[in-house]
C-alpha positions in Angstrom: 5.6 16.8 -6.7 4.2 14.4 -8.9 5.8 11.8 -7.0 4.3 12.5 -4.2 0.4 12.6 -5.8 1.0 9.2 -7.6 2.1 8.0 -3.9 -0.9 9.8 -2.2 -3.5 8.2 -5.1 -2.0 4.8 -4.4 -2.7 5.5 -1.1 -5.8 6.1 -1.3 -6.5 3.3 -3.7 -4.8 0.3 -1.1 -7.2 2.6 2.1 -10.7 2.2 -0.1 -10.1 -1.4 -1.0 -9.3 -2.4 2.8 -12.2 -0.5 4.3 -14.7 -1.7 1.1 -14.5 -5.1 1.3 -12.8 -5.9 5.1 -15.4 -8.6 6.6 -16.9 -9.6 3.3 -18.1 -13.1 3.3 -15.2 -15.5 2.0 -14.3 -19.1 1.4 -12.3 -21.4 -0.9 -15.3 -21.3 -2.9 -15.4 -17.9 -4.0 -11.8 -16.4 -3.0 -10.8 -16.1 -6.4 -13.9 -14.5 -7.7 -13.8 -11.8 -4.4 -10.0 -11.1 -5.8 -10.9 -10.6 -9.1 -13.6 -8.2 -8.1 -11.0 -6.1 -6.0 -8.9 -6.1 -8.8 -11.5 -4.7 -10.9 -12.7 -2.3 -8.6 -8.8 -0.9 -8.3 -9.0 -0.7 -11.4 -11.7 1.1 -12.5 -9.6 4.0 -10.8 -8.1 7.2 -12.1 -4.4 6.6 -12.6 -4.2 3.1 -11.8 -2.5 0.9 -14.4 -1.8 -2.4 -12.6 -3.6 -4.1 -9.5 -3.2 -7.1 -7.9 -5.0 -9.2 -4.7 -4.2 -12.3 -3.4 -6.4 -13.9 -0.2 -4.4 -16.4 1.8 -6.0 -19.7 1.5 -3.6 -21.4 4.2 -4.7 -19.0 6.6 -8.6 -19.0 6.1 -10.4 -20.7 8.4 -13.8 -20.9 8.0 -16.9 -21.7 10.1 -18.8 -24.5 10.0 -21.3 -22.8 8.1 -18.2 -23.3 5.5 -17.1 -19.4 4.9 -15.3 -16.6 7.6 -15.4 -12.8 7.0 -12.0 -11.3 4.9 -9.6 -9.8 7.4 -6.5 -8.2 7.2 -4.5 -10.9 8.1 -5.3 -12.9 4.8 -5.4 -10.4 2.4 -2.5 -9.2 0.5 -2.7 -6.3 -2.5 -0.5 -4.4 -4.7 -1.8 -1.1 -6.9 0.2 0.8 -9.3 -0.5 4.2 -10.2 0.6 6.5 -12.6 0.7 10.3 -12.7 2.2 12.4 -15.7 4.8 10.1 -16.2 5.5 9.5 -12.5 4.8 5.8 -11.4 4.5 4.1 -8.0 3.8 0.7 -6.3 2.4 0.2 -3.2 1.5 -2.7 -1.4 -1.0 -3.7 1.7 -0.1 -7.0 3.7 -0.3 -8.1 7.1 2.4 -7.3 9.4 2.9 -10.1 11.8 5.4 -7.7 13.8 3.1 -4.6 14.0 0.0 -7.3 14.2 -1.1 -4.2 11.6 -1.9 -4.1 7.6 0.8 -2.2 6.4 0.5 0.3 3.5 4.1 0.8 2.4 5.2 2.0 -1.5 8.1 -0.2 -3.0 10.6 0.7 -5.5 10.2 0.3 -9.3 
């Protein structure tokens, strides 16, 4: 059962960081600093003990105002969570075959 609630947590922690920051303003310029404050924010989270965000450079193309919103397609992010001595991984990226941001847990 305690499987299950770290995997439910990391859930939830992958489902809060999509919806928070999906369509925040983004460009080379800042990309690092907008991962960084993902990670952070993950963090900050009960049970989390590792996080991880990476924003596709190659694929961000920007307007000619020189940024684009974040969307799913670009964004890639890993969380894992620990729970009385149960720990999980779960990751969010961009399914080109579902054309869908995938929440899946892998194996540790």
């Amino acid at each position: 059962m305690r499987k299950v609630f770290a995997a439910f947590e990391a859930g939830i922690k992958l489902g809060a960081l999509f919806h928070q920051f999906i369509g925040a303003p983004v460009s080379e310029k800042n990309a690092e600093i907008l991962e960084k404050a993902m990670e952070s924010c993950m963090r900050l989270q009960p049970y989390v003990i590792d996080a991880e965000v990476k924003i596709d450079r190659e694929k961000l193309k920007t307007s000619s105002f020189g940024y684009t919103s974040l969307s799913p397609e670009v964004l890639k992010a890993r969380v894992v969570v620990e729970f009385k001595g149960e720990r999980v991984e779960a990751v969010l990226e961009w399914s080109e075959e579902l054309r869908y941001p995938l929440m899946r847990l892998r194996n540790l």
